[in-house]
Backbone bond lengths (Angstrom), bond angles and torsions (degrees), N, CA, C in turn:
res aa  C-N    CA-C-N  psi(-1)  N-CA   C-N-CA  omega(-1)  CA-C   N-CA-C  phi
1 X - - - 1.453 - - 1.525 109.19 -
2 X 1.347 114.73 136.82 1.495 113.86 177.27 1.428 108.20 -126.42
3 X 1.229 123.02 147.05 1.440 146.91 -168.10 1.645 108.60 -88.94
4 X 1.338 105.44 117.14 1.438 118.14 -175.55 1.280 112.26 -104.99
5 X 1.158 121.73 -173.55 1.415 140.39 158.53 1.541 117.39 -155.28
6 X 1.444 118.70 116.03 1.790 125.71 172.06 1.576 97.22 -90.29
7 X 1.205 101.09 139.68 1.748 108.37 152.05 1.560 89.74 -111.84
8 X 1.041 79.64 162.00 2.234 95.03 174.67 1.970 100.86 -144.58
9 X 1.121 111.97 148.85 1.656 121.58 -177.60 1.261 86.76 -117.32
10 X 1.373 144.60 140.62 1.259 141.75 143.77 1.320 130.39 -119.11
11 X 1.190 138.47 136.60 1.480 128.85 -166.62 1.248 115.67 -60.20
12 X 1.679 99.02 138.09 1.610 103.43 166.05 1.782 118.38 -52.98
13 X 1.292 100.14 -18.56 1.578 100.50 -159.88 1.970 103.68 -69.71
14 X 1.026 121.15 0.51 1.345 118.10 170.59 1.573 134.91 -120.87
15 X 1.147 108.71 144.91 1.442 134.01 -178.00 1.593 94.86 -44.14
16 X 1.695 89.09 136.39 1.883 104.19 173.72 1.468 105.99 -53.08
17 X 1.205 120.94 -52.75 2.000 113.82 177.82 1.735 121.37 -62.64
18 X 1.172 114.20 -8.33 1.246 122.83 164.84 1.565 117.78 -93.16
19 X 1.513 119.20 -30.19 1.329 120.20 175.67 1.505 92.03 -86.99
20 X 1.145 160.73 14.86 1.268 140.73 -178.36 1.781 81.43 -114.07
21 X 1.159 127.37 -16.42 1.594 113.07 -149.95 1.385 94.84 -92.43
22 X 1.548 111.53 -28.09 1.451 113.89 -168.53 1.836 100.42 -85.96
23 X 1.274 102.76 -24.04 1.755 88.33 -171.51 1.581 101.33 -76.60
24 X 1.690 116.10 -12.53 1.449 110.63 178.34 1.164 118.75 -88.55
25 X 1.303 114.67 -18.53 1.625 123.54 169.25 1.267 103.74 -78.54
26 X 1.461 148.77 -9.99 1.364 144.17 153.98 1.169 101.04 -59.49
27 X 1.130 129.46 -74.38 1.310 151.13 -119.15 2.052 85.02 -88.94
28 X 1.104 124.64 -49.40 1.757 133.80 168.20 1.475 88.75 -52.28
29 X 0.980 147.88 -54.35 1.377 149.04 -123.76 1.892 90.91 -96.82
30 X 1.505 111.16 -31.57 1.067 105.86 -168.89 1.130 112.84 -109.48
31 X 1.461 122.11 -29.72 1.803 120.71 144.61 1.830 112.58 -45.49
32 X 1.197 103.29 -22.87 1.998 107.18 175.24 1.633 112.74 -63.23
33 X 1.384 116.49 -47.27 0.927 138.78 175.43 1.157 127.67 -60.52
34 X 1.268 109.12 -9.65 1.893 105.68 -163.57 1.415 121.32 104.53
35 X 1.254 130.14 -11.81 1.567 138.62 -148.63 1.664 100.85 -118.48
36 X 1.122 101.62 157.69 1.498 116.06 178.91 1.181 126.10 -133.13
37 X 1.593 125.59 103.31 1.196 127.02 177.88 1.508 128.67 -54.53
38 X 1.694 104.81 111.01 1.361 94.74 170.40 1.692 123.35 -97.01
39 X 1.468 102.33 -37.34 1.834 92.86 169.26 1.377 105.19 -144.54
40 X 1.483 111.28 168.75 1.353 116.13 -161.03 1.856 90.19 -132.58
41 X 1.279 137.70 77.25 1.124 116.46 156.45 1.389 161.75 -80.09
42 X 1.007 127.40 116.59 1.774 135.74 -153.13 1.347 116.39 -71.09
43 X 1.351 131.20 97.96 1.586 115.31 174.47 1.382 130.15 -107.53
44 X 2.096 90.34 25.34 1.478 96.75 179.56 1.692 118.43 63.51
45 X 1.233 112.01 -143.19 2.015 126.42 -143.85 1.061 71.30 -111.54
46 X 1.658 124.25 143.28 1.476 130.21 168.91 1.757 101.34 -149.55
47 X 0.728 108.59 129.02 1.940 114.09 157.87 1.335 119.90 -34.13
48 X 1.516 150.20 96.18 1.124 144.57 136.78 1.315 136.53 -0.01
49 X 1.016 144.41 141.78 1.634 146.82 179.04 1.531 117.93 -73.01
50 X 1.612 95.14 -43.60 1.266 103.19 -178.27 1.531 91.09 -132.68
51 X 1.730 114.93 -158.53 1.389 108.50 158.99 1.845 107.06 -121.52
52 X 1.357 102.70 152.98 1.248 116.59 -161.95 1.903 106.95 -118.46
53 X 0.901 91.35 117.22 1.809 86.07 -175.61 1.605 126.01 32.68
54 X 1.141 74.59 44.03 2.107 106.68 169.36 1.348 108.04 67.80
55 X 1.429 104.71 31.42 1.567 101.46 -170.99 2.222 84.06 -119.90
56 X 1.256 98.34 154.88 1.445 107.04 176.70 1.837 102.60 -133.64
57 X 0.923 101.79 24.69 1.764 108.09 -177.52 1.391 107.08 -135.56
58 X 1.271 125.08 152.42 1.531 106.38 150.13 2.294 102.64 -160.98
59 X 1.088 120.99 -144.76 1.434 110.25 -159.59 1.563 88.92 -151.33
60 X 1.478 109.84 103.91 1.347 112.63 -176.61 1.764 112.90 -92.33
61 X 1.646 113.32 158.84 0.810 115.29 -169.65 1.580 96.42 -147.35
62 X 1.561 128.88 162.29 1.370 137.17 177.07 1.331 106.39 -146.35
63 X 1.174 105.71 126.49 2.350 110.28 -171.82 1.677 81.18 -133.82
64 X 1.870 100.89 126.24 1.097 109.63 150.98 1.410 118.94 -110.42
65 X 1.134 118.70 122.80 1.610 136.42 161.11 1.109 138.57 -75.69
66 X 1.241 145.41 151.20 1.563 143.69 141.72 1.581 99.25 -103.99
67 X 1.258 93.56 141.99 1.912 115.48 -169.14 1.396 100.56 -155.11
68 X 1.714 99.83 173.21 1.494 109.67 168.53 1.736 95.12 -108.68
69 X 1.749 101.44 167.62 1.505 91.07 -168.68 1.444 112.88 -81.68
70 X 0.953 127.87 33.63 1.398 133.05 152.93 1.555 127.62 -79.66
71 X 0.991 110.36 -34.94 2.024 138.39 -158.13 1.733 95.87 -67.69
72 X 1.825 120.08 -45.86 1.107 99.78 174.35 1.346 135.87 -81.88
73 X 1.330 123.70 0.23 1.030 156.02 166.53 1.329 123.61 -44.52
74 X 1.703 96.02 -64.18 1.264 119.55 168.55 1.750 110.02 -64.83
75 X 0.974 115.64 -57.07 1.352 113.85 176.64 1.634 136.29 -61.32
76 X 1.437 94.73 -28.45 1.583 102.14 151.86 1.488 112.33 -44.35
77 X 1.215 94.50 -88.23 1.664 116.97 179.89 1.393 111.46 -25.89
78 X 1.849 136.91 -14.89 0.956 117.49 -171.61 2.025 97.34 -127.01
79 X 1.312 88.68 -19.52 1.414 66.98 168.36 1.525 120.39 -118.90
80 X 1.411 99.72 26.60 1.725 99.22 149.36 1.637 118.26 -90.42
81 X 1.318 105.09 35.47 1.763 118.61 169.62 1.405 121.67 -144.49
82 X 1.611 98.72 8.21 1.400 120.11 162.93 1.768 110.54 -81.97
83 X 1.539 109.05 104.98 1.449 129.09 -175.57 2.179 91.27 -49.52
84 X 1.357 109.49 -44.93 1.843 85.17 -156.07 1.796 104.65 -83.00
85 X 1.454 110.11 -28.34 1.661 119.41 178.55 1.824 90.87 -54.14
86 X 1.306 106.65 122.84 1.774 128.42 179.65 1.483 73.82 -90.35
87 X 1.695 120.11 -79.80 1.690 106.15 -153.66 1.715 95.29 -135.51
88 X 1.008 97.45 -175.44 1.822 102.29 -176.48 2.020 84.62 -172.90
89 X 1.858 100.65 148.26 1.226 121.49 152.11 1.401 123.49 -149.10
90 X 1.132 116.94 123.84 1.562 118.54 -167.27 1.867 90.52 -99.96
91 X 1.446 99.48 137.87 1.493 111.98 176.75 1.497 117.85 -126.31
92 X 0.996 132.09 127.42 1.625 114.64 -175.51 1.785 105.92 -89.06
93 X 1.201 97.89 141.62 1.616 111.51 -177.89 1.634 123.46 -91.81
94 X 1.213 121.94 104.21 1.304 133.70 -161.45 1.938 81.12 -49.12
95 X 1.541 112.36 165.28 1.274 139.87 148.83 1.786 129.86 -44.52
C-alpha cells in the first residue's frame, strides 16, 4: 500500500450540501478502489493562481489515502468528468 495525497479545487458556484456530496463521492470512490481514507482537510474559499473558467476563487480540499498504485488512476479518470472539480492532483507521498 502506498500513501497518497489528492488536492481537489471545487467551484465556488455550489451549494455547501453539494460540495460536501462530491468530497463524499471521492472519498466512496476511493474506499471503491481499495484505499482507505485517512484525513480529509478543509481550507475553505481560497484565491486562484490564475483564473480558471472565469472563476478566480475556488474551495480547496486535501484527502490523504493509502491505496494500491492503481486506485489513483482510477480516480483521476472519474473525476476529470466531475462538472464542479476545476482541477485535482494526486501525488504519492514518499515514507
Amino acid at each position: 500500500m502506498n500513501k497518497y495525497e489528492l488536492a481537489v479545487v471545487l467551484t465556488t458556484r455550489i451549494e455547501d450540501e453539494a460540495r460536501a456530496a462530491v468530497i463524499e463521492n471521492i472519498k466512496d470512490l476511493i474506499t471503491r478502489f481499495g484505499g482507505t481514507v485517512q484525513n480529509v482537510d478543509e481550507w475553505g474559499k481560497r484565491k486562484l493562481a490564475y483564473e480558471i473558467q472565469k472563476m478566480d476563487e475556488g474551495f480547496y480540499y486535501f484527502i490523504t489515502f493509502e491505496a494500491e498504485s492503481s486506485c489513483p488512476n482510477e480516480l483521476e479518470e472519474r473525476m476529470r468528468i466531475m462538472e464542479n472539480v476545476i482541477r485535482y492532483l494526486c501525488i504519492r507521498q514518499d515514507a
